[in-house]
C-alpha positions in Angstrom: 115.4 119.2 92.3 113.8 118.8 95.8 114.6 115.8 96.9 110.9 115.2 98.4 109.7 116.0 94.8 110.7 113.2 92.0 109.2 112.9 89.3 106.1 110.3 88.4 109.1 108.3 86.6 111.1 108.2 89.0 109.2 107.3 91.9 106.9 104.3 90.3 111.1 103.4 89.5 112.4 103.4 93.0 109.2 101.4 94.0 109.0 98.6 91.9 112.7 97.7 92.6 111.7 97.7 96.2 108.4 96.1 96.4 110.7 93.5 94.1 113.0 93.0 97.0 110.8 92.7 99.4 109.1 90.0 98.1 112.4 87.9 97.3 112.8 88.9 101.1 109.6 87.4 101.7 110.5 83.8 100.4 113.9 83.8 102.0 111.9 84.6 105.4 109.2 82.1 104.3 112.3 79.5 104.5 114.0 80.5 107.6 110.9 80.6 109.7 109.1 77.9 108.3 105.5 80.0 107.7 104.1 81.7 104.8 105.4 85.3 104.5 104.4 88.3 102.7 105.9 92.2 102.9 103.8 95.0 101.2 105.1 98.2 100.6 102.1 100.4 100.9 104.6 104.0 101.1 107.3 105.0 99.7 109.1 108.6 99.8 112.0 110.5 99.6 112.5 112.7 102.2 115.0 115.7 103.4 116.8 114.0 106.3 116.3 116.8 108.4 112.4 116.0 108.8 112.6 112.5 109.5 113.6 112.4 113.1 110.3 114.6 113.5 108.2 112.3 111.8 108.5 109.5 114.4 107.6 109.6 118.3 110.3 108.1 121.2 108.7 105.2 121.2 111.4 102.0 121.9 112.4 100.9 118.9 115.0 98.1 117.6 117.6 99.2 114.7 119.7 97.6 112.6 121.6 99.5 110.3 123.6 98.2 107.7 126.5 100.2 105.0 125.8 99.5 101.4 128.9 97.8 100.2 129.5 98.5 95.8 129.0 101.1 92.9 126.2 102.5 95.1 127.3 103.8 99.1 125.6 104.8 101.8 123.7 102.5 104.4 120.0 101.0 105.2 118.2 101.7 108.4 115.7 98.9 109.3 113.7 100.2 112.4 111.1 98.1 114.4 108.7 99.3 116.8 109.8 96.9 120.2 106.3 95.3 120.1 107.2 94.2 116.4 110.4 92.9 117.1 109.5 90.9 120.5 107.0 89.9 117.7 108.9 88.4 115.0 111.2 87.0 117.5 108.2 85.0 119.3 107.5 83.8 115.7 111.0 82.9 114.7 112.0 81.4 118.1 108.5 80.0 119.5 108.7 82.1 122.4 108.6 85.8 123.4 111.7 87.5 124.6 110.9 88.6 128.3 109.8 92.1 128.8 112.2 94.5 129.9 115.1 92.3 129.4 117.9 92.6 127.2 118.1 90.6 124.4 119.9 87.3 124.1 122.4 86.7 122.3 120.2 84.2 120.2 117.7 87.2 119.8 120.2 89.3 118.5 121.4 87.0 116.0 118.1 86.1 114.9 117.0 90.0 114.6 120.5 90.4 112.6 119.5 87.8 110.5 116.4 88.9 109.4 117.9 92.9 108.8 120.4 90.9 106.7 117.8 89.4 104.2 115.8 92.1 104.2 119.0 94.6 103.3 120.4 91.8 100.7 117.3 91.1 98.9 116.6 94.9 98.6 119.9 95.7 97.7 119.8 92.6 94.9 117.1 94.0 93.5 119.0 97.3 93.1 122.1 95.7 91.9 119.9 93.9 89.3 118.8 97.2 87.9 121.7 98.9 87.9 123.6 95.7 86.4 126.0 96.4 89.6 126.9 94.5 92.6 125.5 95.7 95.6 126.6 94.2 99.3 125.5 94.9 102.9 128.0 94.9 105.8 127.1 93.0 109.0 124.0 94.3 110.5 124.9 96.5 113.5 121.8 96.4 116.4 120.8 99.4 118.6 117.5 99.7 121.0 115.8 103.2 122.2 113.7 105.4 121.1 113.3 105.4 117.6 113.5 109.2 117.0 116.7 109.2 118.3 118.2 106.1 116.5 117.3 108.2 113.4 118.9 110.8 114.7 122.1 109.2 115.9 122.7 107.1 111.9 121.3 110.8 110.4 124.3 112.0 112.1 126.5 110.2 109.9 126.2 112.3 107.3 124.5 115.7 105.7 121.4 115.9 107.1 120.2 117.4 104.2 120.9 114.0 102.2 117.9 112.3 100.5 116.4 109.4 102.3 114.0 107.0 101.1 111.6 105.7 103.7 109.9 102.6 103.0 106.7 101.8 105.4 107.0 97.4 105.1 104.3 95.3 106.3 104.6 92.3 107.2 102.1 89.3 107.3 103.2 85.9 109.0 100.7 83.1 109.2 98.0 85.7 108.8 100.0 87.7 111.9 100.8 91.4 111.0 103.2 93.5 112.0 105.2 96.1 110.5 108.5 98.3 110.2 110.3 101.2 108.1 113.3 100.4 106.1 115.2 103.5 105.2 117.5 103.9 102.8 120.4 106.4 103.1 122.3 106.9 99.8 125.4 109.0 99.5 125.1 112.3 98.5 126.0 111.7 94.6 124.5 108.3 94.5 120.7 109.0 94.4 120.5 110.6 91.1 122.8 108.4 89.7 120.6 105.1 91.0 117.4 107.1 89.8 119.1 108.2 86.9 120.0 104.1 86.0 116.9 103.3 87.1 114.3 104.9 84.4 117.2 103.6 81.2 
């Protein structure tokens, strides 16, 4: 089976577990910033890994990437455009992170902070599912051009492997911005977790 080409089943599956996480991930935002959150999935697909780096441009981007700890391995990419990030950070911290400069080391916690609930709550929603126990590692942050941060955590493994790329928008006090979460299973864990999934 393609791994671009799932089923009806499976695909209305995979999204309702991660539109589920994403709104847990939207209260536990809603609570560390203090504002009224909301994340829509409006995409999802599974993709070849070899075609994703094509599908995005060099714009600067901000990465987190995190391993997926449990019954279930491989890791979750969460890449923001840098207007997005600056963005969430200037609503998080009250003020926008300088252009051009590095992060702080309070703007890198914060950033790692929100790429933890967002891996956690997708990966609880998962583990829910499954009736397994799912866990993120700590978030690791990169910056560049997004192309190539896909290409650099692609690297890791078979680029062949399935990836499931989520487009997330986000709406903060009526603000909008948005990201792509992808998630990188192992080779033999996607049709198990699809396979769970539609029982």
């Amino acid at each position: 089976m393609p791994h671009h080409n799932l089923h009806d089943g499976e695909l209305k599956a995979l999204t309702q577990v991660c539109n589920t996480g994403m709104q847990h991930a939207a209260i536990a935002l809603s609570q560390l910033m203090g504002k009224s959150v909301s994340i829509q999935v409006p995409r999802l697909q599974v993709l070849e890994g070899s075609a994703l780096p094509h599908l995005l441009d060099s714009h600067e981007a901000t990465a987190l990437q995190l391993q997926i700890l449990g019954n279930v391995r491989g890791s979750i990419l969460i890449l923001l455009l840098q207007e997005n990030a600056r963005h969430i950070l200037e609503l998080l911290l009250g003020e926008l992170p300088k252009e051009g400069a590095p992060l702080s080391e309070m703007e890198r916690a914060t950033l790692m902070e929100v790429g933890n609930i967002l891996a956690s709550a997708c990966l609880n929603a998962l583990g829910s599912s499954l009736k397994m126990t799912l866990l993120p590692s700590v978030p690791a942050l990169s910056t560049g051009p997004g192309s190539e941060i896909l290409v650099r955590a692609l690297d890791r493994g078979d680029g062949d492997n399935a990836v499931v790329m989520m487009d997330a928008m986000f709406t903060v006090s009526d603000s909008l911005c948005g990201g792509s979460i992808f998630l990188m299973p192992a080779p033999a864990s996607l049709a198990a977790l699809l396979g769970a999934l539609e029982q």
